[in-house]
C-alpha positions as CSV (number, residue, x, y, z in Angstrom):
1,X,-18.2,98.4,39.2
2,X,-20.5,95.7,37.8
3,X,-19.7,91.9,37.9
4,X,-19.3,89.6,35.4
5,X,-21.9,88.0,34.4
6,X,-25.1,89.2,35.5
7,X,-27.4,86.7,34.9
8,X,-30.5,87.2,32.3
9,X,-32.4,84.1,31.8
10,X,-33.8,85.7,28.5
11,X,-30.7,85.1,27.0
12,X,-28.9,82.7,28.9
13,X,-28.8,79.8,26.0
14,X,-28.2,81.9,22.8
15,X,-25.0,83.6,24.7
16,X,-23.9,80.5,26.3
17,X,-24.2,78.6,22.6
18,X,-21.8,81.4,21.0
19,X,-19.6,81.8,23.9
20,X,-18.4,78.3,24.9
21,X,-15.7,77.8,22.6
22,X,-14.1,74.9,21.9
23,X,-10.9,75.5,23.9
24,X,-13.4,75.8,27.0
25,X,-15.3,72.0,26.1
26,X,-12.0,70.5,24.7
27,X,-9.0,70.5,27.4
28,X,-5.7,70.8,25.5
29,X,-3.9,68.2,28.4
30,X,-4.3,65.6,29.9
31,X,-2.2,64.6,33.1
32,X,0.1,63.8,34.1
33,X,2.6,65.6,31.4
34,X,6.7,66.4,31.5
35,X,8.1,70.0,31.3
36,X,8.8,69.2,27.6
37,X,4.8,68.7,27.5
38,X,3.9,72.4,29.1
39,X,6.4,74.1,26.9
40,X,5.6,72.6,23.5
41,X,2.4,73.0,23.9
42,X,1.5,76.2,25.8
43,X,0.2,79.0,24.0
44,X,3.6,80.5,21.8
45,X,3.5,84.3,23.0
46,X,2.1,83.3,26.4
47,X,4.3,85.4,29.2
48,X,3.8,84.1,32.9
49,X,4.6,85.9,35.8
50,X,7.6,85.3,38.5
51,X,6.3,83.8,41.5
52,X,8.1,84.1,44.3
53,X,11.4,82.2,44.3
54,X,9.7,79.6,41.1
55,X,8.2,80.7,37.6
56,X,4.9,79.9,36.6
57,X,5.8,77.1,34.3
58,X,7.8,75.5,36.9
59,X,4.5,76.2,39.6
60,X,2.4,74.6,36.4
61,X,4.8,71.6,36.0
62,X,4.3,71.0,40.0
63,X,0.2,71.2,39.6
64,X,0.7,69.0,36.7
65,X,3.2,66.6,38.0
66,X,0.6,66.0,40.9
67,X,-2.5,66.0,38.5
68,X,-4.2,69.4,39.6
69,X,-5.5,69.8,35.9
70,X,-8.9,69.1,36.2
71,X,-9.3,69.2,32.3
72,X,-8.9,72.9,32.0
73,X,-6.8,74.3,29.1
74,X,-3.3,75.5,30.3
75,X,-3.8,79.2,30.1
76,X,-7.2,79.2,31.8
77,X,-5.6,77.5,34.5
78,X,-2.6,79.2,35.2
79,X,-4.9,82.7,34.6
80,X,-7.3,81.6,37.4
81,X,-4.8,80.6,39.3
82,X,-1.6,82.5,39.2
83,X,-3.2,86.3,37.4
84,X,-1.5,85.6,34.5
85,X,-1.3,89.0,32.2
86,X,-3.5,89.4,29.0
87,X,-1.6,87.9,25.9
88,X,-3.2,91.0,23.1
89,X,-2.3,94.4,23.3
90,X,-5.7,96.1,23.6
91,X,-6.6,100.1,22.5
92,X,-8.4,102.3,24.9
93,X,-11.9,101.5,24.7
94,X,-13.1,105.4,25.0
95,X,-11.4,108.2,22.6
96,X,-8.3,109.5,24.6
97,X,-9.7,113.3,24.2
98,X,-12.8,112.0,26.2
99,X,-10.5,110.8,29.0
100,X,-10.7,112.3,32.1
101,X,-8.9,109.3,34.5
102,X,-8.5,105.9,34.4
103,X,-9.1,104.3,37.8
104,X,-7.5,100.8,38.6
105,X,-8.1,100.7,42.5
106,X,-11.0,103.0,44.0
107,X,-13.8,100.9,42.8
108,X,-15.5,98.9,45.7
109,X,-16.6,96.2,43.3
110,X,-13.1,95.5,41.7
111,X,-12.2,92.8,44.2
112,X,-11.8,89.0,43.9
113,X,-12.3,87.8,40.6
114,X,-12.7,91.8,39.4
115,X,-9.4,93.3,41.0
116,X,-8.2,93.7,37.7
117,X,-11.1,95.5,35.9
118,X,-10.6,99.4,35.0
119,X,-12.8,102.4,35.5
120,X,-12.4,105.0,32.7
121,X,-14.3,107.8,33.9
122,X,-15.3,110.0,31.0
123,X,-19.0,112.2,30.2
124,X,-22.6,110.2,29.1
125,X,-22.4,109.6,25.8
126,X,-19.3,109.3,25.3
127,X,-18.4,106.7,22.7
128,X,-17.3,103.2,23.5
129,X,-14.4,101.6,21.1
130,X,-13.7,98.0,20.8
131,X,-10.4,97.1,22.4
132,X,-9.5,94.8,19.8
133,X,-11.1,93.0,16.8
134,X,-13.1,90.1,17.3
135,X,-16.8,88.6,17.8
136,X,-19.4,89.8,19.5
137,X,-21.1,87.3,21.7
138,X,-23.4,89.3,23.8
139,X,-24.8,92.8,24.0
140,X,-27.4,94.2,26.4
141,X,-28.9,97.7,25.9
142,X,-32.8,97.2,27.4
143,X,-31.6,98.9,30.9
144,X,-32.6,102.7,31.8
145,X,-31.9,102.6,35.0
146,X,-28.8,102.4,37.6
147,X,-27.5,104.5,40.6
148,X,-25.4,104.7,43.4
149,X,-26.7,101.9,45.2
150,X,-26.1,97.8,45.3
151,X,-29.8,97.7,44.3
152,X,-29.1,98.2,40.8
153,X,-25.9,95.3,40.1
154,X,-28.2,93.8,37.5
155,X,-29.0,96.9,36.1
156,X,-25.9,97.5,33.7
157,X,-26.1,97.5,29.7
158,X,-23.1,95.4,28.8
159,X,-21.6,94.2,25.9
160,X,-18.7,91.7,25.8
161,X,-16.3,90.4,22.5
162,X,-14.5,87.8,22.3
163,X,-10.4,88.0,20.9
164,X,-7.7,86.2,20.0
165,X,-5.8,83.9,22.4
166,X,-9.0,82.7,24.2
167,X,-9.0,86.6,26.0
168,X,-12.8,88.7,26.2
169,X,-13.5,92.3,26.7
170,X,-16.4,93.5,28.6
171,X,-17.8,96.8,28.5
172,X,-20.4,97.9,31.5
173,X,-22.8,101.0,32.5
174,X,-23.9,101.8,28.7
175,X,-26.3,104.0,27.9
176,X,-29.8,102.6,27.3
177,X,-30.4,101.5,23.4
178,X,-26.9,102.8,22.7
179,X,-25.4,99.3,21.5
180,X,-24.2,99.8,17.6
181,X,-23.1,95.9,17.3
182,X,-24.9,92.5,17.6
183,X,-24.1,89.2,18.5
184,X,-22.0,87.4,16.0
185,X,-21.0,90.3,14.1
186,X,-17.2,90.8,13.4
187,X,-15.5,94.2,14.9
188,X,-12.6,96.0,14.5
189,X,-10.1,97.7,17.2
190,X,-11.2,101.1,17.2
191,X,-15.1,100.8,16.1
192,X,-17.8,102.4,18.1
193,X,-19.7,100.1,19.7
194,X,-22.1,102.2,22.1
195,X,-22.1,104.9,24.6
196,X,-21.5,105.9,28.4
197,X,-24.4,105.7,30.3
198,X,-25.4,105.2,34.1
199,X,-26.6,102.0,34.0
200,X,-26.5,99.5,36.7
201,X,-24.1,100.4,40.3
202,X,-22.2,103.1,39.3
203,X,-21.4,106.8,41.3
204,X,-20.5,108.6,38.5
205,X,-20.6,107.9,34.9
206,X,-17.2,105.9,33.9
207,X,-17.0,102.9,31.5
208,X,-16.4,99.7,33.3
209,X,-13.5,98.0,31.5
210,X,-12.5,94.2,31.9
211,X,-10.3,91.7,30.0
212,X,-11.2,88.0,31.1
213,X,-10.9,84.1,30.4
214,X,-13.2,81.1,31.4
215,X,-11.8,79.1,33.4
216,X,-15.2,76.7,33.5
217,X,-17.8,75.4,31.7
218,X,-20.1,77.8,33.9
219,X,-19.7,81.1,32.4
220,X,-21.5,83.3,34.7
221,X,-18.7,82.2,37.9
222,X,-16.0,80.2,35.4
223,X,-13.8,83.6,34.7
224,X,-10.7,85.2,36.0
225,X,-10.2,88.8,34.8
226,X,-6.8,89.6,33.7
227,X,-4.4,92.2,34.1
228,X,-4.0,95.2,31.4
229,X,-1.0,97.2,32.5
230,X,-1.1,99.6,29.4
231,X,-3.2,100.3,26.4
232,X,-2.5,101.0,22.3
């Protein structure tokens, strides 16, 4: 129920020096290209969507046929555009014997750029698993407070790491001090990383879930979050 990124000044330029990755400040094209040019050189395992009567690629070919590109790597691009599904298989990011529901469509804040963020409601203090190895690249844990109310969005403890394939998991509403990682350090699928809390907008106490790319150089509004349909 929390939106990616809250911005916190504090910490604005170490998190933006470990999260802009090359693939974000280096486009992979360049228009315009041939069909031959998206295939060869798309991610291998990327899967796109049907669209209507056309595929993705040919939709892609079209934008880059009439130079649409605007120097963003391919799978940003279609993502932001098209909703393109998460390339890694990710592990549920609370124990499964903690789970009470997971909730894909109730949330009032999963809209726009969040419709495909996840809810997994579950106790305080239960523990939070990373989805998937990778890096860390930013943790908050300094909030106490949250509540039913729009009056605490910035409130949420949050921590988000950074996977294969370009992909990022965030993790929202944890408990204050709770965080176990830091930024930089490397993490395994299936590590505890911190605990439930009620931190930030939030009407009962649930993990906020979300798998995202940048799409921008901007990464508090460059990001489409992408769609997990299942879970290790």
């Amino acid at each position: 129920m929390y939106s990616a990124f809250t911005s916190l000044p504090a910490s604005l330029a170490l998190f933006s020096a470990v999260l802009a990755p090359a693939f974000i400040l280096s486009p992979i094209f360049s228009a315009p290209f041939s069909m031959s040019d998206v295939i060869a050189r798309r991610p291998r395992n990327i899967i796109y969507s049907t669209l209507g009567s056309l595929t993705a690629n040919q939709i892609l070919l079209q934008e880059t046929e009439n130079s649409l590109w605007q120097g963003r790597p391919l799978y940003q691009y279609a993502c932001a555009k098209y909703g393109v599904q998460a390339i890694n298989r990710y592990l549920l990011p609370v124990p499964k014997d903690a789970l009470r529901k997971i909730d894909r469509t109730t949330s009032p804040a999963h809209i726009g750029k969040l419709k495909n963020a996840i809810d997994f409601i579950v106790d305080t203090g239960t523990p939070v698993l990373a989805a998937a190895d990778g890096i860390v690249t930013f943790v908050r844990d300094d909030s106490y407070t949250g509540g039913p109310s729009i009056e605490y969005w910035q409130d949420s403890n949050f921590i988000v790491i950074q996977h294969a394939n370009g992909e990022y998991s965030r993790y929202d509403h944890l408990a204050h001090k709770s965080a176990k990682v830091w930024i930089g350090q490397l993490v395994g699928a299936g590590d505890i990383i911190a605990r439930v809390g009620m931190t930030g907008f939030t009407y009962v106490p649930h993990l906020h879930f979300q798998v995202f790319v940048f799409t921008g150089s901007n990464i508090w509004v460059n990001f489409e979050t992408l769609s997990v349909n299942d879970f290790l």
